[in-house]
DSSP file (Angstrom, degrees, kcal/mol; ACC not computed):
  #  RESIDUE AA STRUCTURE BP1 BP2  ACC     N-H-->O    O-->H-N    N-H-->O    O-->H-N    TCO  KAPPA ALPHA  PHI   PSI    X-CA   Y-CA   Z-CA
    1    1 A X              0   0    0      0, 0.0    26,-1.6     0, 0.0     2,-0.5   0.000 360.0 360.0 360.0 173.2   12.6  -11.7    5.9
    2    2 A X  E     -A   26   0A   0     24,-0.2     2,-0.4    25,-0.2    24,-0.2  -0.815 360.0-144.1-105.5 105.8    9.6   -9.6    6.6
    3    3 A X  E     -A   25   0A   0     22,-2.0    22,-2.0    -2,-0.5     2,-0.3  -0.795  16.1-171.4 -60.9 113.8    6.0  -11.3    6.4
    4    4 A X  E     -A   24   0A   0     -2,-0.4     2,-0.3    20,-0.2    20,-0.2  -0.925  14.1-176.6-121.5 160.3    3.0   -9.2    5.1
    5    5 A X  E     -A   23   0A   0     18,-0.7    18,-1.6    -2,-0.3     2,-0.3  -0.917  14.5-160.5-146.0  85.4   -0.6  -10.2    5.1
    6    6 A X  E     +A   22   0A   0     -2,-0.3     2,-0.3   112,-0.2    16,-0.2  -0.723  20.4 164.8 -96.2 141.1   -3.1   -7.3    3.2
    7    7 A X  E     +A   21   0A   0     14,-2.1    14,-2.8    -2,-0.3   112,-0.1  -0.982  42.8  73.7-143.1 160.6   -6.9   -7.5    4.1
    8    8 A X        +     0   0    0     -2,-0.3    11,-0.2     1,-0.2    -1,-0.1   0.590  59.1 128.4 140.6 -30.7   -9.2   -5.4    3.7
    9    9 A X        +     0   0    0     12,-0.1     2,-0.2    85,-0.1   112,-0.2  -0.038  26.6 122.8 -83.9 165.5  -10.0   -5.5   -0.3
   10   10 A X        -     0   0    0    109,-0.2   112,-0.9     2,-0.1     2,-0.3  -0.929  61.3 -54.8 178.8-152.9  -13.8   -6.1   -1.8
   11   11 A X  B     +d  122   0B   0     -2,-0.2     2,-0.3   110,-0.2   112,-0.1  -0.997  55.0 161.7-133.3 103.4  -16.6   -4.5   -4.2
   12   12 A X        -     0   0    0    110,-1.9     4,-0.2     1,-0.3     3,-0.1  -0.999  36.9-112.0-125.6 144.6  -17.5   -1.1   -3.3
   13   13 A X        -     0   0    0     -2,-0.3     2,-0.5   110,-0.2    -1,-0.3   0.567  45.7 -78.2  -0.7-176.1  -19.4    1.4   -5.6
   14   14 A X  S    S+     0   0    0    111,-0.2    73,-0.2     1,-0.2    -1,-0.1  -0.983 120.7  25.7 -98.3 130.5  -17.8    4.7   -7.2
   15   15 A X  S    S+     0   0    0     71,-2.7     2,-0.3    -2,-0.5    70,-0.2   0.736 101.9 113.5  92.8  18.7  -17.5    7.4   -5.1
   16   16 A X        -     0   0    0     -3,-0.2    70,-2.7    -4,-0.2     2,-0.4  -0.585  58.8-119.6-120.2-159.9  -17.4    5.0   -1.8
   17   17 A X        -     0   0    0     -2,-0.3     2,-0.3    67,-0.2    67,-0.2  -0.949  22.0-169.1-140.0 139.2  -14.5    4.4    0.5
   18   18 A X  E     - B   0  83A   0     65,-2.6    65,-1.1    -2,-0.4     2,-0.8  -0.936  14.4-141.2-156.0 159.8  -12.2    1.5    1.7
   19   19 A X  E     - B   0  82A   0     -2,-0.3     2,-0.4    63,-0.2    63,-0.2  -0.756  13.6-166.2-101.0 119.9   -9.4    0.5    4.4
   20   20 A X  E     - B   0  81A   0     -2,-0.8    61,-2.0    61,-0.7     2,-0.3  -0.856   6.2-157.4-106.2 133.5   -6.7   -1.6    3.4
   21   21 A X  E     -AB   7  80A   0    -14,-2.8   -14,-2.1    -2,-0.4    59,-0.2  -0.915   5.9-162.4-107.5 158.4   -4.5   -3.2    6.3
   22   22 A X  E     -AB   6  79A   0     57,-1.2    57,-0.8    -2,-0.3     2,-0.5  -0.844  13.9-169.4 -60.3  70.3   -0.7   -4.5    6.0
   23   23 A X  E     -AB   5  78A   0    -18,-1.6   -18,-0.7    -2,-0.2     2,-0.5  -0.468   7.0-175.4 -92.6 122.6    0.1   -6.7    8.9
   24   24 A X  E     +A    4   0A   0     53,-3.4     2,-0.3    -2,-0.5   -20,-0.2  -0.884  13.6 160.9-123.9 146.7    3.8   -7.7    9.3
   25   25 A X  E     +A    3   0A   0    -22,-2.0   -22,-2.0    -2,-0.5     2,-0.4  -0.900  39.9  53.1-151.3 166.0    5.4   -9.7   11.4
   26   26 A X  E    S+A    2   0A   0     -2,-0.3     2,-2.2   -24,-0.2     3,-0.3  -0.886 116.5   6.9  82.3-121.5    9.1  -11.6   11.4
   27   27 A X  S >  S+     0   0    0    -26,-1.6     3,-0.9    -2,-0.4   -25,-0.2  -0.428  82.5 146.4 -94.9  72.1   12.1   -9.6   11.0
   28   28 A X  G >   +     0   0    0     -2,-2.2     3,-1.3     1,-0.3    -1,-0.2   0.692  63.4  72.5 -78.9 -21.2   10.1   -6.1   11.1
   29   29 A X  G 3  S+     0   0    0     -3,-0.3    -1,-0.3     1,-0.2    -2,-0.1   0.701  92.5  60.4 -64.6 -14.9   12.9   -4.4   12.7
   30   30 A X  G <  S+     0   0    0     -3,-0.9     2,-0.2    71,-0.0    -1,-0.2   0.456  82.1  93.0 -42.2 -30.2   14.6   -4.7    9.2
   31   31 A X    <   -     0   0    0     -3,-1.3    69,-0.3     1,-0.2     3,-0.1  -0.645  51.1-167.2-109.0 152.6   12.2   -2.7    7.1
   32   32 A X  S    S-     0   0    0     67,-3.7    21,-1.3     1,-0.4     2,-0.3   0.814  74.3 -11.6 -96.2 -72.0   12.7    0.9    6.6
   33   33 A X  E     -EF  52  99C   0     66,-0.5    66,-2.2    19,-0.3     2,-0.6  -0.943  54.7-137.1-145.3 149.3    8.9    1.7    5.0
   34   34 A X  E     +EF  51  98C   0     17,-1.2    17,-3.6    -2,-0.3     2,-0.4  -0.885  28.9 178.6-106.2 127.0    6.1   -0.4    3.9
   35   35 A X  E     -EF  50  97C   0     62,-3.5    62,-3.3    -2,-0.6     2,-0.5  -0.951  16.8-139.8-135.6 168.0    4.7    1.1    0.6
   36   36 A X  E     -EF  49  96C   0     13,-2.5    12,-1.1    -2,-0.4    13,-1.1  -0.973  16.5-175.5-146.2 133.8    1.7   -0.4   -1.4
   37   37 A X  E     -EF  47  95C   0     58,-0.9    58,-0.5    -2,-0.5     2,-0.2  -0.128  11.0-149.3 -99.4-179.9    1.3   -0.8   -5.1
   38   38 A X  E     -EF  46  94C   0      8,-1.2     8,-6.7    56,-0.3    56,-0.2  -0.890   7.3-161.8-172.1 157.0   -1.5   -2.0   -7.0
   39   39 A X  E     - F   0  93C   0     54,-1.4    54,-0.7     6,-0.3     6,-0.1  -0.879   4.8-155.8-163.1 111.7   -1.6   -3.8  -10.5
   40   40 A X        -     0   0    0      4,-0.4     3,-0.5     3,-0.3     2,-0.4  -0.201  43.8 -78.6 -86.2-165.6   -4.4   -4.4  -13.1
   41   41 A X  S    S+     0   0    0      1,-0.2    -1,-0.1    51,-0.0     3,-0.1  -0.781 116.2  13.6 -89.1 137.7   -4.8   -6.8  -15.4
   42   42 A X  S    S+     0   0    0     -2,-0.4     2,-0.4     1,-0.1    -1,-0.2   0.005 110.6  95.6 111.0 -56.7   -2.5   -5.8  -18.5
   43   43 A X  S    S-     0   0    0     -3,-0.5    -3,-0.3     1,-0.2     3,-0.1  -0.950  79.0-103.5-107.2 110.9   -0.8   -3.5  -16.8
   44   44 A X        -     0   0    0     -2,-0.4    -4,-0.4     1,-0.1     2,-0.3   0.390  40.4-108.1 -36.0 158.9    2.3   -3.0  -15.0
   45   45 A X        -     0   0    0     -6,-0.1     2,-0.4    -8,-0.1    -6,-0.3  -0.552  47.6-179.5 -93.4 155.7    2.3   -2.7  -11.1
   46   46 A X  E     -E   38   0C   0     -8,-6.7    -8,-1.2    -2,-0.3     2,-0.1  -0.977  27.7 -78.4-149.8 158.8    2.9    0.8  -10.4
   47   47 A X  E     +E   37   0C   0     -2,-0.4   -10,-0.2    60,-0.3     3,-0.1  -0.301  36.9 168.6 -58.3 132.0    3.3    2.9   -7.0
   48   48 A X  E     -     0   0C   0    -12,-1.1    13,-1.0     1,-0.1   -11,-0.2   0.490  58.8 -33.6 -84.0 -49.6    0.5    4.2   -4.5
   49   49 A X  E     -EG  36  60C   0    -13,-1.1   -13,-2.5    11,-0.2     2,-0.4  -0.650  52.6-163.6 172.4 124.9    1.7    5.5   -1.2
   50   50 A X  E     -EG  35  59C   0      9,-0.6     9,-3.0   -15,-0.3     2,-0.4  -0.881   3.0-165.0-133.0 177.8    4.3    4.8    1.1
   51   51 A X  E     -EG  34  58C   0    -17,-3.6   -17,-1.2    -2,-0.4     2,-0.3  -0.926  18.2-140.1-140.9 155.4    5.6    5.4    5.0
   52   52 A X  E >   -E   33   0C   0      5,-1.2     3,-0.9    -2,-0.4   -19,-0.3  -0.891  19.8-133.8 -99.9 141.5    8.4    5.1    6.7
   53   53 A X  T 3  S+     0   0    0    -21,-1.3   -20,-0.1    -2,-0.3    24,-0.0   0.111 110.4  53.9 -81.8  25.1    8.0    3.6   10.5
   54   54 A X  T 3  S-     0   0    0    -22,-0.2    -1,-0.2     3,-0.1   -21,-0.1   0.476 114.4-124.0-106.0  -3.5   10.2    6.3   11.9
   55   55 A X    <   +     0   0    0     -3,-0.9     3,-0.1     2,-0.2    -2,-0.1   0.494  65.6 136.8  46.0  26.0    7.9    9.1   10.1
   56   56 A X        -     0   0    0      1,-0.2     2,-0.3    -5,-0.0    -3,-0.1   0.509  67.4  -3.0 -21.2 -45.3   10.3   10.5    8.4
   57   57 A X        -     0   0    0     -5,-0.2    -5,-1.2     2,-0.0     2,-0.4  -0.943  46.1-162.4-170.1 139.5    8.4   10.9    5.3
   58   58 A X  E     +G   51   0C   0     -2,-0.3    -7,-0.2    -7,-0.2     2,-0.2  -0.950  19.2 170.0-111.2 115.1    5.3   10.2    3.7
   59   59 A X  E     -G   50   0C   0     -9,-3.0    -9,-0.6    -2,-0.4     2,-0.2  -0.702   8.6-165.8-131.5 178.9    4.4   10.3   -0.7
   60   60 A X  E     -G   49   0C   0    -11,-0.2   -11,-0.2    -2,-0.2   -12,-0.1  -0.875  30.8 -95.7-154.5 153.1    1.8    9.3   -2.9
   61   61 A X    >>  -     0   0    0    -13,-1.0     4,-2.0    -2,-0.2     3,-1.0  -0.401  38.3-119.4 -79.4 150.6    1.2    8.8   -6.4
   62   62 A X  T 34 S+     0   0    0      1,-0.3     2,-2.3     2,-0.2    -1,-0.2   0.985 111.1  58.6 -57.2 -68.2   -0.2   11.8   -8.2
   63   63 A X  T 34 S+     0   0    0      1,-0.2    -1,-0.3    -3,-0.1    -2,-0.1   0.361 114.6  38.2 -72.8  46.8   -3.4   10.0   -9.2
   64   64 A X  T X> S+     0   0    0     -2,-2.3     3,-3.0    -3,-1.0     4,-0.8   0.382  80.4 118.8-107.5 -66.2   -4.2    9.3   -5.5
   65   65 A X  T 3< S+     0   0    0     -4,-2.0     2,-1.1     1,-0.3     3,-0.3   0.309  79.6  23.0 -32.9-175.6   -3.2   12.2   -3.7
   66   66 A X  T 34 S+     0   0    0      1,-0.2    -1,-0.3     2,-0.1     3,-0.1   0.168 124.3  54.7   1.6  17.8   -5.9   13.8   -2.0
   67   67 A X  T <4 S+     0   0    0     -3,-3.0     2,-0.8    -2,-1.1    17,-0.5   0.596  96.6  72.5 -89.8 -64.1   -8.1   10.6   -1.9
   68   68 A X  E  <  -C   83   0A   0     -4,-0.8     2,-0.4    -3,-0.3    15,-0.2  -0.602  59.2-163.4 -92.1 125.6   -5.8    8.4   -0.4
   69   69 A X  E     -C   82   0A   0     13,-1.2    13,-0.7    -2,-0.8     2,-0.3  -0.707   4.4-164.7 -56.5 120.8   -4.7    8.3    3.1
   70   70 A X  E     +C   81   0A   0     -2,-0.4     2,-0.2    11,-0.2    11,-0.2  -0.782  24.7 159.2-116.3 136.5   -1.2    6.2    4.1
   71   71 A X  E     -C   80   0A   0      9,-0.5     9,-4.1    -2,-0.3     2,-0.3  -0.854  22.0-158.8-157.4 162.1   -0.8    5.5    8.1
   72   72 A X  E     -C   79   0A   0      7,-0.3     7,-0.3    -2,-0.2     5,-0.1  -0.965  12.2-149.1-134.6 150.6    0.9    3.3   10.0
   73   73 A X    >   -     0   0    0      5,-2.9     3,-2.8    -2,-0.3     5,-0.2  -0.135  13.8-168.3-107.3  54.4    0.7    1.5   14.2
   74   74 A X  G >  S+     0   0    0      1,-0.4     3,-2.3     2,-0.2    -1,-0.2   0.493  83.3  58.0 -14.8 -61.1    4.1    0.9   15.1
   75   75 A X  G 3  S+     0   0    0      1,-0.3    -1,-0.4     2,-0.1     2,-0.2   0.828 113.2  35.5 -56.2 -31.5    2.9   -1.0   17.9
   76   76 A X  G <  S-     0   0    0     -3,-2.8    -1,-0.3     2,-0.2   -52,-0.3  -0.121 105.8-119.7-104.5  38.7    0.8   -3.5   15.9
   77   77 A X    <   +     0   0    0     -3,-2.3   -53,-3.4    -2,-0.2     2,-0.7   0.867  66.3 147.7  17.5  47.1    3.4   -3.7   12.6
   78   78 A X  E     -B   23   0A   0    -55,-0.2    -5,-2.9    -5,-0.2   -55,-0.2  -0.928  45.0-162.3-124.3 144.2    0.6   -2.4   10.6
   79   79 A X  E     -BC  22  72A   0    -57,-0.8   -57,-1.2    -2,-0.7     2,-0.3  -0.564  17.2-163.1 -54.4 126.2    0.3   -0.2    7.4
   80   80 A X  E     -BC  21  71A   0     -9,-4.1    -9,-0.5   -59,-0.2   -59,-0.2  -0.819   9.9-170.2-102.2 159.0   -3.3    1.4    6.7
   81   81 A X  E     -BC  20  70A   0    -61,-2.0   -61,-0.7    -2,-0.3     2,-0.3  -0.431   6.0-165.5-169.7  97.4   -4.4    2.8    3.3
   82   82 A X  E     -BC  19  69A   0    -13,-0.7   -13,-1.2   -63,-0.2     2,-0.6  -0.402   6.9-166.3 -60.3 117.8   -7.7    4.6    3.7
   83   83 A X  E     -BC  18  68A   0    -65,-1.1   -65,-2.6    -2,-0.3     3,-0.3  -0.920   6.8-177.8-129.6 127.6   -9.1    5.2    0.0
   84   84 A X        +     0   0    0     -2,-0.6   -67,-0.2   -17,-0.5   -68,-0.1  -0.691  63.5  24.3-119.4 151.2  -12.0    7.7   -0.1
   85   85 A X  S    S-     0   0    0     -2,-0.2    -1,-0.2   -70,-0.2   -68,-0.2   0.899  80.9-162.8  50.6  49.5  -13.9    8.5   -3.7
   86   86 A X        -     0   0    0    -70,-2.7   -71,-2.7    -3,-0.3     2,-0.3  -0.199   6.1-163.0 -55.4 147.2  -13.0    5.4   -5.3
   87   87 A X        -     0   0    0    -73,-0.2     3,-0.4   -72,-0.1    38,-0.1  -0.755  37.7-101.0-127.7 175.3  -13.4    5.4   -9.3
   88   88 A X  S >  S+     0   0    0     -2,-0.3     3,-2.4     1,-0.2    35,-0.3   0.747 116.5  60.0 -86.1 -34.3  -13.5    2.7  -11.5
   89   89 A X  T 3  S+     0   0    0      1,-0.2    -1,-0.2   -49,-0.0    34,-0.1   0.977  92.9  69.7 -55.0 -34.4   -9.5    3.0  -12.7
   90   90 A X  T 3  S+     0   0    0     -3,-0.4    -1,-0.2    32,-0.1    -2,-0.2   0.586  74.5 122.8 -70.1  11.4   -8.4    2.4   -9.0
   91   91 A X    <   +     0   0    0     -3,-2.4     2,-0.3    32,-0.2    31,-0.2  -0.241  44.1  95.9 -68.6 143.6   -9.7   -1.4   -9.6
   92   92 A X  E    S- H   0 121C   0     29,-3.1    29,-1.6   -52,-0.1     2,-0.6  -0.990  76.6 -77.4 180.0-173.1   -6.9   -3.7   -8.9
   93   93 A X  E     -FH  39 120C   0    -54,-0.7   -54,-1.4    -2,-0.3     2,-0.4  -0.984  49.2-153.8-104.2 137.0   -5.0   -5.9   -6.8
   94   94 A X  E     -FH  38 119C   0     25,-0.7    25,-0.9    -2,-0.6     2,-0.4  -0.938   9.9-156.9-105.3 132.7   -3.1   -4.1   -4.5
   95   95 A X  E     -F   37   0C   0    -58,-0.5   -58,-0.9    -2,-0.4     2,-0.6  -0.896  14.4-140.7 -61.8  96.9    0.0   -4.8   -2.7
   96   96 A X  E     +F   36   0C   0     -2,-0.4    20,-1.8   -60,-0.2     2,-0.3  -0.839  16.5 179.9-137.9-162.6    2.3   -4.4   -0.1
   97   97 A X  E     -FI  35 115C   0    -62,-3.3   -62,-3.5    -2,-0.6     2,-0.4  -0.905  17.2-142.1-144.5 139.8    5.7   -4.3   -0.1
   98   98 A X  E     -FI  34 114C   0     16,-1.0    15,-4.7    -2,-0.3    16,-1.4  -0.722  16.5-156.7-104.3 122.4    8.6   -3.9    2.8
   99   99 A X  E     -F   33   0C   0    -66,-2.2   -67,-3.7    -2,-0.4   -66,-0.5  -0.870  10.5-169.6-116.9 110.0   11.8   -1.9    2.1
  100  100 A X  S    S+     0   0    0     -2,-0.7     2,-0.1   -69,-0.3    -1,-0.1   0.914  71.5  42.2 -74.3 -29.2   15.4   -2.2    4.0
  101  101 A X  S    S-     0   0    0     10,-0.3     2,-0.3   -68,-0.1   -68,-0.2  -0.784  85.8-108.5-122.9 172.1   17.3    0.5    2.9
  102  102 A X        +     0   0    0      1,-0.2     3,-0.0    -2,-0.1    -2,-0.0  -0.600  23.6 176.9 -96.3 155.4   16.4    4.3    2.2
  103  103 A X        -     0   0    0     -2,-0.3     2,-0.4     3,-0.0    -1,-0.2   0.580  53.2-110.0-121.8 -10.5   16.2    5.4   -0.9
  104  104 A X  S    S+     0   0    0      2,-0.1     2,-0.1   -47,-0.0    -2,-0.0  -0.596 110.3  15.7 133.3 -58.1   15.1    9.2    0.2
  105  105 A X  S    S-     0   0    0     -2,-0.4    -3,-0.0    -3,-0.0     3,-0.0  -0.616  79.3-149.8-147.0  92.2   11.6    8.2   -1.4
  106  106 A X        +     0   0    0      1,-0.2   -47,-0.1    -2,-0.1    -2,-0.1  -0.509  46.3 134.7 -63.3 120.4   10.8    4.6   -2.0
  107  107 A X        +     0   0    0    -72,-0.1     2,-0.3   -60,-0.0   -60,-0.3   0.128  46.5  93.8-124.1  29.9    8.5    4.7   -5.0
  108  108 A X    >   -     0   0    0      1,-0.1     3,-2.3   -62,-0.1     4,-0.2  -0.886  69.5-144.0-116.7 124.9   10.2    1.8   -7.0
  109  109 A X  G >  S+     0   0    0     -2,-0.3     3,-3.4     1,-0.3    -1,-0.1   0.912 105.7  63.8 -59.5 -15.5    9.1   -1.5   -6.7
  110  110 A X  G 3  S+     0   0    0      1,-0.3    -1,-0.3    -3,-0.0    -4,-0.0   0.417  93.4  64.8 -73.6  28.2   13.0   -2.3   -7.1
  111  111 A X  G <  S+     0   0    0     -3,-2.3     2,-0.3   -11,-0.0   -10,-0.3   0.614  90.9  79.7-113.8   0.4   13.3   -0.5   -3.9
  112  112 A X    <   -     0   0    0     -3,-3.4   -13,-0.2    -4,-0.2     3,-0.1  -0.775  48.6-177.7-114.7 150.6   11.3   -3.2   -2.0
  113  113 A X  S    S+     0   0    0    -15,-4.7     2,-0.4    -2,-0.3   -14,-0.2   0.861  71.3  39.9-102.5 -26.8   12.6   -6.6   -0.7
  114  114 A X  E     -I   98   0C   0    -16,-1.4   -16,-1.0  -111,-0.0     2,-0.3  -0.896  67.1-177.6-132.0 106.3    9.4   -8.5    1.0
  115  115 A X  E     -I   97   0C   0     -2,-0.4   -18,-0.2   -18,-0.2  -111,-0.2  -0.782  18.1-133.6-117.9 136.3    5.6   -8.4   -0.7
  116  116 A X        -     0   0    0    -20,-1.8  -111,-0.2    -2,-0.3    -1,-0.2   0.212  30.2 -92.6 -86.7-157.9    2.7   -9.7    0.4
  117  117 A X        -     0   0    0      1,-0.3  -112,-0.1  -113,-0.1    -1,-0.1   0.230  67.4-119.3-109.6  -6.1   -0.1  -11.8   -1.6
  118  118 A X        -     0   0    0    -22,-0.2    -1,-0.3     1,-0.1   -23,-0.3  -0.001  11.7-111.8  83.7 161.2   -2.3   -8.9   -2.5
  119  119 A X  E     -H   94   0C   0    -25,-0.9   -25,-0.7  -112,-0.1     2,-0.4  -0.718  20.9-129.3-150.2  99.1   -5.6   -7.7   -2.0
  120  120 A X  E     -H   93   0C   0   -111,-0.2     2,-0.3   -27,-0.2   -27,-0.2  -0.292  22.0-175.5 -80.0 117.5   -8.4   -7.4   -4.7
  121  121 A X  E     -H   92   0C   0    -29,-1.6   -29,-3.1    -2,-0.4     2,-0.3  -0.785   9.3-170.9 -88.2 132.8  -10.1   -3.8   -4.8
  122  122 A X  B     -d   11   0B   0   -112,-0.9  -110,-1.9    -2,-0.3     2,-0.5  -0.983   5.1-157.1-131.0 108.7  -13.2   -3.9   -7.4
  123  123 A X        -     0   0    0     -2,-0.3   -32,-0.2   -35,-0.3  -110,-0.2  -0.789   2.8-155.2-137.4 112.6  -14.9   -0.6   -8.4
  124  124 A X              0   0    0     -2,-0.5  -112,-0.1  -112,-0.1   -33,-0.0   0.016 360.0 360.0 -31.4 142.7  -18.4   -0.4   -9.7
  125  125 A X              0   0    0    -38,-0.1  -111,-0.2   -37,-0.1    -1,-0.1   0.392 360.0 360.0 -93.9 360.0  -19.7    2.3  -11.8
């Protein structure tokens, strides 16, 4: 299986910006896309943005889009997700998660096999 490691998380303002990394390492020739979720408390964990490392495709969840950025470095197995104009809903722990097979557009967590430990994002008003 596929190892992931997210850093990157903290306490910034509303209206500020942070970079979340994914670092993966073991059997990374396996995974299809890394996508990253997020989960508050309460609440179910629900979908944020994923990539494929062939670049095939790129999505995001409607209440993202045009705030958050998804990239990836093939050479360094990592996932970014640049999040600009942060608000107080996006607080959470965030996730991500490694997919083997395609599904067209992985946005189901049943569509990932290997998840990392999370990373808690905190937003101030």
């Amino acid at each position: 299986q596929v190892q992931l490691v997210e850093s990157g998380g903290g306490l910034v303002q509303a209206g500020g910006s942070l970079r979340l990394s994914c670092a993966a390492s073991g059997r990374t020739f396996s995974s299809y896309a890394i996508g990253w979720f997020r989960q508050a408390p309460g609440k179910e964990r629900e979908f944020v943005a994923a990539i494929t490392w062939s670049g095939v495709w790129m999505t995001y969840a409607d209440s993202v889009k045009g705030r958050f950025t998804i990239s990836r470095d093939n050479a360094k197995y990592t996932v970014y997700l640049q999040m600009n104009s942060l608000k107080p809903e996006d607080t959470a722990v965030y996730y991500c998660a490694a997919a083997r097979r395609s599904y067209y557009y992985n946005t189901r967590t049943a569509d990932y096999d290997s998840w990392g430990q999370g990373t808690q994002v905190t937003v101030s008003t």
